[in-house]
PDBQT receptor file of N, H, CA, C and O in Angstrom, charges set to zero:
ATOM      1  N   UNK A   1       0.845  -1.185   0.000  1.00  0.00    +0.000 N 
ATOM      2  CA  UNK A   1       0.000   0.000   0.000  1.00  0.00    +0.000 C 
ATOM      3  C   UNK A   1       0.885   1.242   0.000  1.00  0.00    +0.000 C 
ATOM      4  O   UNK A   1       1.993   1.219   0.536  1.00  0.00    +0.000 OA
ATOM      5  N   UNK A   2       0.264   2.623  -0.765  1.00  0.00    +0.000 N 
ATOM      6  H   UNK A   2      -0.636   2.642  -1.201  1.00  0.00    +0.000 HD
ATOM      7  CA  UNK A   2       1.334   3.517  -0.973  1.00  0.00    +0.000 C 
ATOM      8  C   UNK A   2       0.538   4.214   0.195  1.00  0.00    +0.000 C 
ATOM      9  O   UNK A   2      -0.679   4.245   0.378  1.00  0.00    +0.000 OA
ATOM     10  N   UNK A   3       1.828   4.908   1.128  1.00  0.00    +0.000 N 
ATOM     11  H   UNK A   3       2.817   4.882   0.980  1.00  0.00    +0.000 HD
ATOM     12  CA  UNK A   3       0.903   5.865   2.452  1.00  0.00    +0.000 C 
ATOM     13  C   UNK A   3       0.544   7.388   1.648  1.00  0.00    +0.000 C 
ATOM     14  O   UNK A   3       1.239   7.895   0.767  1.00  0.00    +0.000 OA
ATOM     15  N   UNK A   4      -0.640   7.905   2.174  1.00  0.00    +0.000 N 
ATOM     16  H   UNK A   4      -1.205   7.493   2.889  1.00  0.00    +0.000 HD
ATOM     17  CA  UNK A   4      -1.015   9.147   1.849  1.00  0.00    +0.000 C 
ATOM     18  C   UNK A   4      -0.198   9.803   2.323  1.00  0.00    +0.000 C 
ATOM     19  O   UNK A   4       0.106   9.595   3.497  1.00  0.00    +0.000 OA
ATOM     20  N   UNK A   5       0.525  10.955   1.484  1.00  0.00    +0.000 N 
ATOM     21  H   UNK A   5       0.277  11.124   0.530  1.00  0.00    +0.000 HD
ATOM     22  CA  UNK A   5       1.105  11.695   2.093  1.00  0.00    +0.000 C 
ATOM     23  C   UNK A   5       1.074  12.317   3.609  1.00  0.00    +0.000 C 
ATOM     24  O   UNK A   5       1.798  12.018   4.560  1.00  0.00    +0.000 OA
ATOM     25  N   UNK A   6      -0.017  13.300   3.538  1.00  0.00    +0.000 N 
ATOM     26  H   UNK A   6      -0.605  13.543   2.766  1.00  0.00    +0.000 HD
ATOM     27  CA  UNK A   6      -0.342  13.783   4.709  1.00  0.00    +0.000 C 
ATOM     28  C   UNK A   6      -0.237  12.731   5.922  1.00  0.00    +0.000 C 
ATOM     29  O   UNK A   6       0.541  12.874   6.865  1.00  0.00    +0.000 OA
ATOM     30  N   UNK A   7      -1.002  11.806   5.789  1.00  0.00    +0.000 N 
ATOM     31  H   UNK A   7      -1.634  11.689   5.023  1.00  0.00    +0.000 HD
ATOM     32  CA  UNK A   7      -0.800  10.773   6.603  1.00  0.00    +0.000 C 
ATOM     33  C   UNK A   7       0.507  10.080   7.363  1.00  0.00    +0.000 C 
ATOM     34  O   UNK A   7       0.528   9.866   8.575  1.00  0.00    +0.000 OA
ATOM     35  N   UNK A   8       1.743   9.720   6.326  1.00  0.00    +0.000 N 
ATOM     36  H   UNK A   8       1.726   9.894   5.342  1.00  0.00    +0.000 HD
ATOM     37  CA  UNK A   8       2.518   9.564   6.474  1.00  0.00    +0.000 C 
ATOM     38  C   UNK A   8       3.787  11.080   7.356  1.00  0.00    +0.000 C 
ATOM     39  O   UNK A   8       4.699  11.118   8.182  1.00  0.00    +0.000 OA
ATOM     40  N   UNK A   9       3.141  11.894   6.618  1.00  0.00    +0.000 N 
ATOM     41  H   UNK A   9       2.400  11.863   5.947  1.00  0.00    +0.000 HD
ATOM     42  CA  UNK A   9       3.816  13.219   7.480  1.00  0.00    +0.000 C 
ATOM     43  C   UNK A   9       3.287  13.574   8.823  1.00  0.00    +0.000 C 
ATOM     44  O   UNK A   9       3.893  14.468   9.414  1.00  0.00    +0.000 OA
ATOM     45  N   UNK A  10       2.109  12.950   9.494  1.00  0.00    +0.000 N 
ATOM     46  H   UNK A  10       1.617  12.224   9.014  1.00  0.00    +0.000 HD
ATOM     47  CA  UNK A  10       1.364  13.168  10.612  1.00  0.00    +0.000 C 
ATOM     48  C   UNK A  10       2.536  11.910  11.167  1.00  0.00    +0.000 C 
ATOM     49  O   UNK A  10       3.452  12.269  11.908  1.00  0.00    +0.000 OA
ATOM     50  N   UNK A  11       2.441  10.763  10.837  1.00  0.00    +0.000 N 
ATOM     51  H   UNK A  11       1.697  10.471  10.236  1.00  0.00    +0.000 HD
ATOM     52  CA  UNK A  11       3.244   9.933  11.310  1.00  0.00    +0.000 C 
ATOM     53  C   UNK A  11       4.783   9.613  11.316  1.00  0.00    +0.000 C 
ATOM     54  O   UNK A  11       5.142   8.633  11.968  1.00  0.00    +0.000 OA
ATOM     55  N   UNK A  12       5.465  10.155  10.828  1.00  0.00    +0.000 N 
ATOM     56  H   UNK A  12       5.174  10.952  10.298  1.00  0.00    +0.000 HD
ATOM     57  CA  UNK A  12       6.919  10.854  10.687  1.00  0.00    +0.000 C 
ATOM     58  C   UNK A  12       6.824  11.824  11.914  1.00  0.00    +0.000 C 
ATOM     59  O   UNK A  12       7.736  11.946  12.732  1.00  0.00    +0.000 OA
ATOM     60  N   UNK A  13       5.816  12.401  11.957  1.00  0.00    +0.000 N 
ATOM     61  H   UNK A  13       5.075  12.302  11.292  1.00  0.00    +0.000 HD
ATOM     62  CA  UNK A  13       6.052  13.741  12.723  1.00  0.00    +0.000 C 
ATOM     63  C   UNK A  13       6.323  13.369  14.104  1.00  0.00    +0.000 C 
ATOM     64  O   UNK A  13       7.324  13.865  14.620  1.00  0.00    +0.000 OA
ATOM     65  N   UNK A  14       5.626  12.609  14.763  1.00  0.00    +0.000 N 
ATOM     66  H   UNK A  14       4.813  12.206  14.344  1.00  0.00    +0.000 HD
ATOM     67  CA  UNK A  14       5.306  11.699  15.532  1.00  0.00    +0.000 C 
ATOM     68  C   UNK A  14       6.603  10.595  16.332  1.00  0.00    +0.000 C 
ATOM     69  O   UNK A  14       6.522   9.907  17.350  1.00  0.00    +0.000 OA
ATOM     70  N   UNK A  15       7.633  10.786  15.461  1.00  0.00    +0.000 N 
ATOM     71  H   UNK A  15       7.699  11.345  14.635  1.00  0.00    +0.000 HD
ATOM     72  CA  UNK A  15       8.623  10.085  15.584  1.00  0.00    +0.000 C 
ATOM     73  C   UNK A  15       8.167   8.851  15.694  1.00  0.00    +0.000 C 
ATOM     74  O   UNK A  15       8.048   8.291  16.783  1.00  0.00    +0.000 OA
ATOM     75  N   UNK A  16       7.797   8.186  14.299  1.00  0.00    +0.000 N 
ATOM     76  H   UNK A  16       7.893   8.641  13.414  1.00  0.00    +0.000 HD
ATOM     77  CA  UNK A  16       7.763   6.642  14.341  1.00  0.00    +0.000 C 
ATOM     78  C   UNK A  16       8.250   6.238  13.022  1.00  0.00    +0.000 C 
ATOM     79  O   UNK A  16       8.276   6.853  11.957  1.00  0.00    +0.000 OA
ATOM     80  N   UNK A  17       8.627   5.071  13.340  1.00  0.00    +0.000 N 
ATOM     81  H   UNK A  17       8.606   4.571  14.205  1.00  0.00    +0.000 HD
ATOM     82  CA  UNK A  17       9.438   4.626  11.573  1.00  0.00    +0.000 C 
ATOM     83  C   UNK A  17       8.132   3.424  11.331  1.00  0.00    +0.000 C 
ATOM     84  O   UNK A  17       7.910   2.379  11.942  1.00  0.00    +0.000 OA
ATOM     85  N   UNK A  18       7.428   4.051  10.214  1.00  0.00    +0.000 N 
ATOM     86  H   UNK A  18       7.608   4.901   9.718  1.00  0.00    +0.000 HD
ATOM     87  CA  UNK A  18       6.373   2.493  10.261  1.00  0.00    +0.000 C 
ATOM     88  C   UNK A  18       6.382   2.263   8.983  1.00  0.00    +0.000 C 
ATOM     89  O   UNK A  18       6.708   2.824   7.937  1.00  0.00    +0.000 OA
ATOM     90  N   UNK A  19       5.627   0.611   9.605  1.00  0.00    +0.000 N 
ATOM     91  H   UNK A  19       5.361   0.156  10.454  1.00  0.00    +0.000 HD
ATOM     92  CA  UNK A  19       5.824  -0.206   8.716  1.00  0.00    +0.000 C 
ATOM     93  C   UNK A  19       4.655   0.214   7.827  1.00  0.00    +0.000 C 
ATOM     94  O   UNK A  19       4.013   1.167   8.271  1.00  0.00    +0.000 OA
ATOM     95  N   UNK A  20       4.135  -0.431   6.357  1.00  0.00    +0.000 N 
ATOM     96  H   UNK A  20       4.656  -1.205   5.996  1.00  0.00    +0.000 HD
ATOM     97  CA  UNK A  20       3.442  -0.621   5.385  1.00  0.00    +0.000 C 
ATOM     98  C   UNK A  20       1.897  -0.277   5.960  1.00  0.00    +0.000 C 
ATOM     99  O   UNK A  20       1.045   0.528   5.585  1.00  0.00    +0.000 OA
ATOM    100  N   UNK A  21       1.955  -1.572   7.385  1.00  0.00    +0.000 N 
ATOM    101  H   UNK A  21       2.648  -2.226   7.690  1.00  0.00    +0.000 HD
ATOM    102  CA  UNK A  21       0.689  -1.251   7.728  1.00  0.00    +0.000 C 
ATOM    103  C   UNK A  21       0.238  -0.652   8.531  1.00  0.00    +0.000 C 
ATOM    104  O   UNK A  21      -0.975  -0.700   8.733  1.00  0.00    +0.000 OA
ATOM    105  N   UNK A  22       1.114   0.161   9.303  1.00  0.00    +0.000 N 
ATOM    106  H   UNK A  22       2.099   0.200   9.139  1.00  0.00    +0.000 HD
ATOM    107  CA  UNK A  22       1.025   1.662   9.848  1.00  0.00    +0.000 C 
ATOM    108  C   UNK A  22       0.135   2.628   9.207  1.00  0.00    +0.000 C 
ATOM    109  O   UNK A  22      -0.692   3.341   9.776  1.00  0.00    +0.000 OA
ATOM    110  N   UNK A  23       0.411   2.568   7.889  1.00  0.00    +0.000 N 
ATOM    111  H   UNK A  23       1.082   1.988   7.426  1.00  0.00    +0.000 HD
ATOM    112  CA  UNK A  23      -0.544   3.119   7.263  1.00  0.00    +0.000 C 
ATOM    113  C   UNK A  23      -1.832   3.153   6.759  1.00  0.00    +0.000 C 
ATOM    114  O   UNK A  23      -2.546   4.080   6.376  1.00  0.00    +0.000 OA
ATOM    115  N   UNK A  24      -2.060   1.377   6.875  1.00  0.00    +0.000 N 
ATOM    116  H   UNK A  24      -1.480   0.624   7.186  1.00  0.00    +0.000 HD
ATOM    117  CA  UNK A  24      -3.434   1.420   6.696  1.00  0.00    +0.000 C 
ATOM    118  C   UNK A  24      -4.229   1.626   8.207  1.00  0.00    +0.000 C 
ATOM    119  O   UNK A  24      -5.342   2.125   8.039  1.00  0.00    +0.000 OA
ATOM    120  N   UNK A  25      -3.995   1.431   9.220  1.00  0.00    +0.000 N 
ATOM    121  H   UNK A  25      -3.091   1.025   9.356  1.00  0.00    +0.000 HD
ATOM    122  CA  UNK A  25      -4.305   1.986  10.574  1.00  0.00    +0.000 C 
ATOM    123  C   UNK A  25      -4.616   3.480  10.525  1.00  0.00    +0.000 C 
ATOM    124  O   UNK A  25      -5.768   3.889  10.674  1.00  0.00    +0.000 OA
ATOM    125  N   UNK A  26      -3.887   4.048  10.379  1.00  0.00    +0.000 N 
ATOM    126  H   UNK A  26      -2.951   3.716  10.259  1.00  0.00    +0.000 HD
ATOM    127  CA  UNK A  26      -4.048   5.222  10.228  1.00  0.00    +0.000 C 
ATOM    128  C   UNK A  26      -4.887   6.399   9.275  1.00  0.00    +0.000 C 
ATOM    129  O   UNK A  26      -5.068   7.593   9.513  1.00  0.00    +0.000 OA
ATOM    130  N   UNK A  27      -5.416   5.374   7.836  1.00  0.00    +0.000 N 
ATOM    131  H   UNK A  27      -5.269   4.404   7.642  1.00  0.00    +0.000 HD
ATOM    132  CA  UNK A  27      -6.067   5.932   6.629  1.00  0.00    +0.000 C 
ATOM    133  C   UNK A  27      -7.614   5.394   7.412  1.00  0.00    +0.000 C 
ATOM    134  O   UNK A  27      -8.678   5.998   7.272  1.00  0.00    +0.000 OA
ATOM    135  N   UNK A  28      -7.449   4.256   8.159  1.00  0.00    +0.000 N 
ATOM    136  H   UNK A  28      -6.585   3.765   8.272  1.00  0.00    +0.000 HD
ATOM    137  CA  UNK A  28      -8.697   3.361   8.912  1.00  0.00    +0.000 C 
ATOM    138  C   UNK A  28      -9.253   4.906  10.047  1.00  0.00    +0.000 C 
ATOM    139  O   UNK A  28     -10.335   5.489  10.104  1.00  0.00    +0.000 OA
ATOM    140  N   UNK A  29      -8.231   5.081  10.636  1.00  0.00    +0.000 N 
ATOM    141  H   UNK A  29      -7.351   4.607  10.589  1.00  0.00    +0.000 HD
ATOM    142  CA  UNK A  29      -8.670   6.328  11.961  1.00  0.00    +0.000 C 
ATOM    143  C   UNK A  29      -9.226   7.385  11.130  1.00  0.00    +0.000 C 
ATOM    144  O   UNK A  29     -10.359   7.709  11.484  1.00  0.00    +0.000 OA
ATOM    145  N   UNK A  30      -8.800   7.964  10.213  1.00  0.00    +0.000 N 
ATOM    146  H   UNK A  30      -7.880   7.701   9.925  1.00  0.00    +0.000 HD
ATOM    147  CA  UNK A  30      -9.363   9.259   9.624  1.00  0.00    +0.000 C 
ATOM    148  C   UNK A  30     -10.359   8.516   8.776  1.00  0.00    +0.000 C 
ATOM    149  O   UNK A  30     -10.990   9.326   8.097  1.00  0.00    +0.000 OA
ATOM    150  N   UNK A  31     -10.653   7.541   8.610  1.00  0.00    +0.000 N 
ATOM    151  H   UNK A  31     -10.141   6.883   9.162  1.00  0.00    +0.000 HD
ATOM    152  CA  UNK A  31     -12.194   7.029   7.960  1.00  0.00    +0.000 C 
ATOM    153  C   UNK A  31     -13.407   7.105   8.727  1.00  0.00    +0.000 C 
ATOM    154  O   UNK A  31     -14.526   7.527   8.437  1.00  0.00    +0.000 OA
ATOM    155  N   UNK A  32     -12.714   6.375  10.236  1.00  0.00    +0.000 N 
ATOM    156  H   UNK A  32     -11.805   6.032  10.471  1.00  0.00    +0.000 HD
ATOM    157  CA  UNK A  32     -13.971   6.584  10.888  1.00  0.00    +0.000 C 
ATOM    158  C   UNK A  32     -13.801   7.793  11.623  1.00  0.00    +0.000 C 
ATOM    159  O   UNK A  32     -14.565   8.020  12.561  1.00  0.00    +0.000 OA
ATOM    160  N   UNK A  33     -12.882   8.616  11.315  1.00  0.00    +0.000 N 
ATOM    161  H   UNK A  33     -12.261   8.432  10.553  1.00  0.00    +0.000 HD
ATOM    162  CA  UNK A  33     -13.112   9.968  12.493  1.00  0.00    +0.000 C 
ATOM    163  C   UNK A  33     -14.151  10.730  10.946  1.00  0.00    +0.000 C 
ATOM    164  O   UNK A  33     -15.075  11.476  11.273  1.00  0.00    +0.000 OA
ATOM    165  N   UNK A  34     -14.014  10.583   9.998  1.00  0.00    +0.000 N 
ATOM    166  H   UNK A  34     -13.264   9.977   9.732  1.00  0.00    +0.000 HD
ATOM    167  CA  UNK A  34     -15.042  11.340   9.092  1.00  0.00    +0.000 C 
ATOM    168  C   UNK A  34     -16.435  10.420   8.958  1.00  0.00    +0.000 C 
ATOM    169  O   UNK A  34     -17.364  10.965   8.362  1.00  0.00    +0.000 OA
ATOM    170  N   UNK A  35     -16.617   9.252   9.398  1.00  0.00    +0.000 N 
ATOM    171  H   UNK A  35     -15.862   8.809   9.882  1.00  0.00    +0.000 HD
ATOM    172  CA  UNK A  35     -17.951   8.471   9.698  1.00  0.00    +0.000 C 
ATOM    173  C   UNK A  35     -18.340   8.987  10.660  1.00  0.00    +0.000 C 
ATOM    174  O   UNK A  35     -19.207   9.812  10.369  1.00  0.00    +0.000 OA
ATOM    175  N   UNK A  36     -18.091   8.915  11.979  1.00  0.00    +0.000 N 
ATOM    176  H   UNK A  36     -17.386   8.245  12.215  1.00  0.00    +0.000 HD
ATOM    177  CA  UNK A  36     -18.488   9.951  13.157  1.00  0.00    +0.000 C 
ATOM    178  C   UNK A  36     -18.879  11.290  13.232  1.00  0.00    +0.000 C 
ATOM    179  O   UNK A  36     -19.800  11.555  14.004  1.00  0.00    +0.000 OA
ATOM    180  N   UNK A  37     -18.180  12.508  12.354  1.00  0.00    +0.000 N 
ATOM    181  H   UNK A  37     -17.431  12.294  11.726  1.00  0.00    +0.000 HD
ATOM    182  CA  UNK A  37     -18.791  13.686  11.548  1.00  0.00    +0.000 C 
ATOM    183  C   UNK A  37     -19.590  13.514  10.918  1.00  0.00    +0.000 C 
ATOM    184  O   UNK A  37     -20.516  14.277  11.196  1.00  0.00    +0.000 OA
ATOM    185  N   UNK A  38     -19.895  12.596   9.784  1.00  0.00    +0.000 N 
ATOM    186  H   UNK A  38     -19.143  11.976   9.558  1.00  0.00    +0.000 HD
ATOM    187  CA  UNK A  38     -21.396  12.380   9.047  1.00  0.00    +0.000 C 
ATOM    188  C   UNK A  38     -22.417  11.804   9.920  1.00  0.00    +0.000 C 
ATOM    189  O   UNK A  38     -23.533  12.314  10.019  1.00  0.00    +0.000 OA
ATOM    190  N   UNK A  39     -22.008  10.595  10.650  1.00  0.00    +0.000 N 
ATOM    191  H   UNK A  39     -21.102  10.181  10.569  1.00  0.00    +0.000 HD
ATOM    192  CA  UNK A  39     -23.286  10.349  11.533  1.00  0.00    +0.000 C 
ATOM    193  C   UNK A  39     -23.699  11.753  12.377  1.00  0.00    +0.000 C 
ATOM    194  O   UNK A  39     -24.698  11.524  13.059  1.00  0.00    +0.000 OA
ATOM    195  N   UNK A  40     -23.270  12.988  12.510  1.00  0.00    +0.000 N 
ATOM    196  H   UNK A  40     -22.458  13.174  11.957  1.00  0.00    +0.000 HD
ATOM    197  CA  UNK A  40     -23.572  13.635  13.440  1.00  0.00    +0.000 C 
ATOM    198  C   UNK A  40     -24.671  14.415  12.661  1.00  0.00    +0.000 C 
ATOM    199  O   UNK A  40     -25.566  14.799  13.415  1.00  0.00    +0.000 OA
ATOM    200  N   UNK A  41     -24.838  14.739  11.408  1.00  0.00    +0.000 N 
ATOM    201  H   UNK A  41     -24.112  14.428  10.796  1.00  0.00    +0.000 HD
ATOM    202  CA  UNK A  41     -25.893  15.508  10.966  1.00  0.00    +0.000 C 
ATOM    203  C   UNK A  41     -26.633  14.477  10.132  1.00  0.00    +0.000 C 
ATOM    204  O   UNK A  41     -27.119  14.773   9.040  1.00  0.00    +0.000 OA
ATOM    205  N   UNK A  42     -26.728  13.020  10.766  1.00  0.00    +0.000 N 
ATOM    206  H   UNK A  42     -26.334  12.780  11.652  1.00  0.00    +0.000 HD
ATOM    207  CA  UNK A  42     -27.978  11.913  10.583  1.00  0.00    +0.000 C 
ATOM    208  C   UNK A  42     -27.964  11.670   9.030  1.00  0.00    +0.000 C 
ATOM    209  O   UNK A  42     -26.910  11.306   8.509  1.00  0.00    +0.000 OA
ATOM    210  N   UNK A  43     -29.308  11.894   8.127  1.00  0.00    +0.000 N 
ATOM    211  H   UNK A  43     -30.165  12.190   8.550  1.00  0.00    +0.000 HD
ATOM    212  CA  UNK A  43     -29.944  12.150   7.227  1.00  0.00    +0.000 C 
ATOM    213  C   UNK A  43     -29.569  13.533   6.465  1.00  0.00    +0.000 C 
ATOM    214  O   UNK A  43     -29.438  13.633   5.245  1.00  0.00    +0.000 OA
ATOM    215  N   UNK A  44     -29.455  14.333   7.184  1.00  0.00    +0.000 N 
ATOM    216  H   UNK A  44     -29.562  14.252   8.175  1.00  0.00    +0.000 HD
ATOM    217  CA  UNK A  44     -29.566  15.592   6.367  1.00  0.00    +0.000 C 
ATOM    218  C   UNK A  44     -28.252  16.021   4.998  1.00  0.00    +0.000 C 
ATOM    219  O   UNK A  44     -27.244  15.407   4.647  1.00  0.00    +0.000 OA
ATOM    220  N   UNK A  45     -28.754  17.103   4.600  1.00  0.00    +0.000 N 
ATOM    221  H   UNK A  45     -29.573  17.602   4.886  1.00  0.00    +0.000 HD
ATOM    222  CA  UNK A  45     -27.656  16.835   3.384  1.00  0.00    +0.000 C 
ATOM    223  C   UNK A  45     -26.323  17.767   3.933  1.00  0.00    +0.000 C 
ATOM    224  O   UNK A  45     -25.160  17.714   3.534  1.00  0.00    +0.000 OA
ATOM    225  N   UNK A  46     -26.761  18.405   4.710  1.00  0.00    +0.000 N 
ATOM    226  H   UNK A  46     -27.706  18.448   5.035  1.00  0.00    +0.000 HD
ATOM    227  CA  UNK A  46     -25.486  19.305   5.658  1.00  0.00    +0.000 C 
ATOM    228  C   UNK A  46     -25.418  19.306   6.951  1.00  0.00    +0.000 C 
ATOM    229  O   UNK A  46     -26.019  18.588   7.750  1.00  0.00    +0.000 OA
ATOM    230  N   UNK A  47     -24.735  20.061   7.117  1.00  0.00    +0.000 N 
ATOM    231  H   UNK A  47     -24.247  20.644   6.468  1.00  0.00    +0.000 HD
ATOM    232  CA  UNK A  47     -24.330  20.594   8.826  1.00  0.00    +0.000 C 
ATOM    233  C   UNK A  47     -23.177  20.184   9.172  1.00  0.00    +0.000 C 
ATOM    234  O   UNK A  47     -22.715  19.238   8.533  1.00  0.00    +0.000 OA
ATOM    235  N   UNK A  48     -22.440  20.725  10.190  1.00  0.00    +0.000 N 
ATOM    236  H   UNK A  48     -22.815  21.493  10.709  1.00  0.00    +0.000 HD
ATOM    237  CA  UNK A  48     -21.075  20.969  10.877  1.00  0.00    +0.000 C 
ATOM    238  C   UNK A  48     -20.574  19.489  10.769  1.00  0.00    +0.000 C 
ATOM    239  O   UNK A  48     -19.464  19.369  10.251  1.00  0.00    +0.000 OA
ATOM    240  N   UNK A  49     -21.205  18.341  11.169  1.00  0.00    +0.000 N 
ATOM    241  H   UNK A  49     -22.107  18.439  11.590  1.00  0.00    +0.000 HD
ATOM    242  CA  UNK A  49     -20.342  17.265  10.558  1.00  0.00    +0.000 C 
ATOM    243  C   UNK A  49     -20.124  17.058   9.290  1.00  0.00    +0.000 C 
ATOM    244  O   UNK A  49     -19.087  16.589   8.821  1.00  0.00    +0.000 OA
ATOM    245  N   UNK A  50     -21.336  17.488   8.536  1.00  0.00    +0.000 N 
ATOM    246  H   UNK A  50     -22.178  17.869   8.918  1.00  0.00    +0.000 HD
ATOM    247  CA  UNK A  50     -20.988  16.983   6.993  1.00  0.00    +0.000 C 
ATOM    248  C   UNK A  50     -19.120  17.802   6.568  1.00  0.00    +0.000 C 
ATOM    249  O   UNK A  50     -18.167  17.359   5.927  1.00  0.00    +0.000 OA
ATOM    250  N   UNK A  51     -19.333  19.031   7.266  1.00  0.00    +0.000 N 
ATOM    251  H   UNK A  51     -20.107  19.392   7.786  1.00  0.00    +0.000 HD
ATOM    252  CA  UNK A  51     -18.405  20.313   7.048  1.00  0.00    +0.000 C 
ATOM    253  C   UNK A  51     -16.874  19.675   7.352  1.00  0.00    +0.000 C 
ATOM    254  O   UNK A  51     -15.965  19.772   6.528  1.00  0.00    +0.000 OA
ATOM    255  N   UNK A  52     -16.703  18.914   8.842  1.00  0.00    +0.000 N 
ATOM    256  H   UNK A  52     -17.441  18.835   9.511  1.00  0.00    +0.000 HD
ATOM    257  CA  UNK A  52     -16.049  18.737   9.317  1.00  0.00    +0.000 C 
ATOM    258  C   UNK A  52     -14.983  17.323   8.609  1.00  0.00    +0.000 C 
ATOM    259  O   UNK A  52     -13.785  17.258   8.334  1.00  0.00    +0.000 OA
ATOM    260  N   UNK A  53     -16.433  16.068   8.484  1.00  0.00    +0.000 N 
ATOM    261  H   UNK A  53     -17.407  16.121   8.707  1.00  0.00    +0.000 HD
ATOM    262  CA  UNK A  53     -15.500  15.057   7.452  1.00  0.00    +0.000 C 
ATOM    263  C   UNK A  53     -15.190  15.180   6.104  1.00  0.00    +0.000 C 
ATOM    264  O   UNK A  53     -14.680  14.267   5.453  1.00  0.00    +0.000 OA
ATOM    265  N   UNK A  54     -15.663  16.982   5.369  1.00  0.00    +0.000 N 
ATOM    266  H   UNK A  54     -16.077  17.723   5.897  1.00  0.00    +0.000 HD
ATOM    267  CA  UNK A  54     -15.251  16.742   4.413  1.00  0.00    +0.000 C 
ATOM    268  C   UNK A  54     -13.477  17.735   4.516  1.00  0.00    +0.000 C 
ATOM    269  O   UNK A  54     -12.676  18.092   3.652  1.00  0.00    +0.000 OA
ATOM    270  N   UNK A  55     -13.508  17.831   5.649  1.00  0.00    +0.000 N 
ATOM    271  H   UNK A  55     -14.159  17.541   6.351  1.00  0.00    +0.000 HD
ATOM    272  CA  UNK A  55     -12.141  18.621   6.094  1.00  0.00    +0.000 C 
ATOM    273  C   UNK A  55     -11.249  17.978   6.430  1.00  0.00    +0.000 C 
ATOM    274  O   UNK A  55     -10.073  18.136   6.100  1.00  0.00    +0.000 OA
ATOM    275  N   UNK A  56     -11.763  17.041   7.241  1.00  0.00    +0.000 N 
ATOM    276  H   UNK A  56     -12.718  16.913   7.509  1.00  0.00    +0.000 HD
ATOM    277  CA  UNK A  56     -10.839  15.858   7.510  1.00  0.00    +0.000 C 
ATOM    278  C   UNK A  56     -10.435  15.085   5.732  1.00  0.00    +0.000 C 
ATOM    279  O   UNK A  56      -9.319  14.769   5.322  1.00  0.00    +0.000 OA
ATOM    280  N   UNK A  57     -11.347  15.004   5.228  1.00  0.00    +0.000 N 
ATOM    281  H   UNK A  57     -12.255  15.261   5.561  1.00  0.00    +0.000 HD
ATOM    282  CA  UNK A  57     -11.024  13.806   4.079  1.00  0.00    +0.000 C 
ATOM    283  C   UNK A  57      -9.862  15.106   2.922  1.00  0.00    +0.000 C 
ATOM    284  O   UNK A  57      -8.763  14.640   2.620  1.00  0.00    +0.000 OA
ATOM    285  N   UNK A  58     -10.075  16.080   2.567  1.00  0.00    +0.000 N 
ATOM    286  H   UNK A  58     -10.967  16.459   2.811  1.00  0.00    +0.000 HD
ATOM    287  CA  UNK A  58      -9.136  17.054   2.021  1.00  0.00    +0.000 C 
ATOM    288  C   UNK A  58      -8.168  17.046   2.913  1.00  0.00    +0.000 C 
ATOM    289  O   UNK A  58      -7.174  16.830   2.221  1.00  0.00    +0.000 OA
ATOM    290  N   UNK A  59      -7.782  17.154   4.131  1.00  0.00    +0.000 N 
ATOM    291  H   UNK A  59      -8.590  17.329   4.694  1.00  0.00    +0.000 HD
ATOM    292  CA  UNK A  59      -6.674  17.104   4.738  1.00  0.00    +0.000 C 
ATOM    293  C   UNK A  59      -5.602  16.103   4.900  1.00  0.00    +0.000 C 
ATOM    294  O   UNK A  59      -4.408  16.364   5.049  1.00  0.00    +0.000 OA
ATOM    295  N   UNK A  60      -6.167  14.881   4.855  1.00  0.00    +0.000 N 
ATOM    296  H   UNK A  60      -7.137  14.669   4.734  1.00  0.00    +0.000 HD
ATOM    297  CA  UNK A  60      -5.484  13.968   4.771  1.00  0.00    +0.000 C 
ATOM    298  C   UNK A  60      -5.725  13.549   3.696  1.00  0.00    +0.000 C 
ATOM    299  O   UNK A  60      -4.782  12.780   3.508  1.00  0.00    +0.000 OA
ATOM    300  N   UNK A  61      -6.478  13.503   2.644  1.00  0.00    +0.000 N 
ATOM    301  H   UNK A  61      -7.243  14.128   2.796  1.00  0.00    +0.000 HD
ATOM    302  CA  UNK A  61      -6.414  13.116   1.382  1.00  0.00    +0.000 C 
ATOM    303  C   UNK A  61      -7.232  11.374   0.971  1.00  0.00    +0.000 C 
ATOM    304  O   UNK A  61      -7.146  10.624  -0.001  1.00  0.00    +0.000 OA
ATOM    305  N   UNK A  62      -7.990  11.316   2.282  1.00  0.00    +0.000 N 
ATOM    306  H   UNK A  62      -8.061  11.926   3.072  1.00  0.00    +0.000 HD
ATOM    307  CA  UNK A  62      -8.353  10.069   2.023  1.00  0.00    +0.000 C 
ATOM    308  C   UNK A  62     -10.497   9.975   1.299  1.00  0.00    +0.000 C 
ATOM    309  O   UNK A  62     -11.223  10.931   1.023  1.00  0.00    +0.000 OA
ATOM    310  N   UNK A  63     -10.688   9.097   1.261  1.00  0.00    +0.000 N 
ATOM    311  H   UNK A  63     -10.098   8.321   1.485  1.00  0.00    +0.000 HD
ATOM    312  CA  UNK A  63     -12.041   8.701   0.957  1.00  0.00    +0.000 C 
ATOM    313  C   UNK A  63     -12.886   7.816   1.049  1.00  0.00    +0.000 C 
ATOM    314  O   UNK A  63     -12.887   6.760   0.418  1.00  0.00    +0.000 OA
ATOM    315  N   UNK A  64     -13.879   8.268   2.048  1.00  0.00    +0.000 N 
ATOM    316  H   UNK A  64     -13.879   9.126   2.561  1.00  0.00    +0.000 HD
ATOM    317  CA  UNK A  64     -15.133   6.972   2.439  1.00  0.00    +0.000 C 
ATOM    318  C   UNK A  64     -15.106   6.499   1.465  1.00  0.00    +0.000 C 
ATOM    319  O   UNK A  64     -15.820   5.524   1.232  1.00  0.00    +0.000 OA
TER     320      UNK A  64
């Protein structure tokens, strides 16, 4: 697996040397930290979570 940048620079930063699947752990955490922002505005087509996991997913570069 190739690490997302950002991702990999959150984890560098961090002082850790990781392995391959360091990274999928980590693309896994910012998946469900942007599932947890969408569950927060339910149904609807907006609101501060929709706002929030789509900030998270541009920031780190990943995608539900």
């Amino acid at each position: 697996m190739t690490p997302n940048p950002k991702i990999r620079e959150l984890i560098m930063s961090m002082g850790i040397i990781p392995e391959s699947e360091h990274y999928d752990i980590a693309e896994r955490v910012a998946k469900e930290c942007m599932g947890i922002a969408q569950e927060y505005d339910g149904a609807k087509l907006g609101g501060p979570g929709l706002i929030i996991a789509m900030r998270i997913e541009q920031h780190f570069g990943v995608e539900e």
